[in-house]
N, C-alpha and C positions, 0 to 999 in steps of 0.2 A: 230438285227444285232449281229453276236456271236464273241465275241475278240476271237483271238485265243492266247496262253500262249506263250510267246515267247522260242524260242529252247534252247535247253539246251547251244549250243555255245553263244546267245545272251546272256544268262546271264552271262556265261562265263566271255566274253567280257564286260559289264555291268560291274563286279567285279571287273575287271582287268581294266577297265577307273578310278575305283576311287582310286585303289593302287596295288600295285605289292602283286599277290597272290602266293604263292606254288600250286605243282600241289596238294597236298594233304590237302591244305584248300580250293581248289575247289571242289575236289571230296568230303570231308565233305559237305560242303555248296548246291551242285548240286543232291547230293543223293538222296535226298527224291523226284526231280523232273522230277527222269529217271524214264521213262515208259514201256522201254522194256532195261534188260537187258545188255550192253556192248556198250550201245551209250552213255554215259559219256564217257567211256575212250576211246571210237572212236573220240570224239569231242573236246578231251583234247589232242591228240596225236595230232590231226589236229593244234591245239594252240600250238602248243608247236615246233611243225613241222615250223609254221612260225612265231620263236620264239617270240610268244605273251604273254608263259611262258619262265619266265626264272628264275633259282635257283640263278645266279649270282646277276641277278638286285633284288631279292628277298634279300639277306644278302646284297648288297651294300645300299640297303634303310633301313635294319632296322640300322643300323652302321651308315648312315648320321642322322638318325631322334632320336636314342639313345645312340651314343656315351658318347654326352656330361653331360647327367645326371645321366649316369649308368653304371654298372661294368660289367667287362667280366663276370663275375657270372648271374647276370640277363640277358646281351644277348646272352648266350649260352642257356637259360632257353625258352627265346621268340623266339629263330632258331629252336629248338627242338619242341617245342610245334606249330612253323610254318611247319612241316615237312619235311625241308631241311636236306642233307645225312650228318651222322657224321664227313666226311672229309672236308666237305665244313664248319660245324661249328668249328671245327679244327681250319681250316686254319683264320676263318675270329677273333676266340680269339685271335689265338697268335699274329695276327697284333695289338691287343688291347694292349697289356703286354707294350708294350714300353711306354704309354702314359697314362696307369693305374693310376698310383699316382698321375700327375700333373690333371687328369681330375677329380679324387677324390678333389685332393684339389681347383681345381676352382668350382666346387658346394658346396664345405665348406663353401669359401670364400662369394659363393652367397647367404645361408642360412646362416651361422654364423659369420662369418668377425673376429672372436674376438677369440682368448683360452678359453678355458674350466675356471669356476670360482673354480670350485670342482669336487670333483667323481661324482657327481648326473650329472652335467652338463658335463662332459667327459662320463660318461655312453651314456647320449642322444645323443651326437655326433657322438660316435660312434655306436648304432643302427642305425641315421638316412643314416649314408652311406651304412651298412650291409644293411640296407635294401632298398639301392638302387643297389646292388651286388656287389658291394665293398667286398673285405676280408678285414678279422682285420688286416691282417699284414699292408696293404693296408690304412687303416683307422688308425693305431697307427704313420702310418710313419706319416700322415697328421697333426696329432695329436701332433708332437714335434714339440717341438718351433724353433730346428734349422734346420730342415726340411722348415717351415714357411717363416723365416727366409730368407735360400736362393733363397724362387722362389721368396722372393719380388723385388730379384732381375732382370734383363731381363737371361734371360737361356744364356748360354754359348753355345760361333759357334763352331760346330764340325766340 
């Protein structure tokens, strides 16, 4: 009895059950499985026709699933490398900018809780938000004490 390989839509789809893909990490991913030229992207127009792709639900899921641990630096890095259009990563940073700092500092909070003891220990602090894409400016404000300070308090109603 001979299986046959499932279509290039069922994988499609397949991918797209287990998380929101771009049209351009399917086409990465399906590549090597197209047999005749131009039915990938016949089978992807067709997904996307009834929107099975979508660029929107693609940056609204990385933004719920990495907000919280990470800087507009790293998810302008992971939309790019997802191949979503420069104005859509655009748009989905600058809605990050507002909430920049207070997210940098509640992942401080969650790994270090405390001030820096010294430089050596202010150094590590600060690479470990950089290298969550945090900026330093970003990472210094976290880093003073009167910064600290007032979000132990509850935030002010605007």
């Amino acid at each position: 009895m001979a299986f046959d390989a499932p279509s290039l839509k069922g994988r499609a789809l397949r991918l797209l059950s287990q998380r929101e893909h771009s049209r351009a990490e399917l086409e990465r991913k399906l590549a090597r499985h197209e047999e005749e030229p131009g039915t990938l992207a016949k089978a992807l127009d067709e997904l996307a026709a009834n929107n099975f792709i979508s660029e929107p639900r693609v940056v609204a899921s990385v933004l719920h699933q990495r907000a919280s641990r990470s800087g507009a630096l790293r998810i302008r890095q992971e939309l790019q490398a997802k191949g979503v259009a420069p104005e859509a990563i655009a748009e989905a940073v600058a809605s990050l900018q507002n909430t920049e700092v207070e997210r940098a500092l509640a992942l401080w909070r969650r790994r270090f809780g405390a001030p820096p003891a010294d430089a050596k220990e202010r150094a590590r602090q600060v690479r470990f938000l950089m290298a969550r894409g945090f900026s330093g400016a970003v990472a210094s404000k976290v880093l003073r004490s009167d910064v600290g300070d007032h979000f132990d308090e509850s935030p002010p109603d605007e």
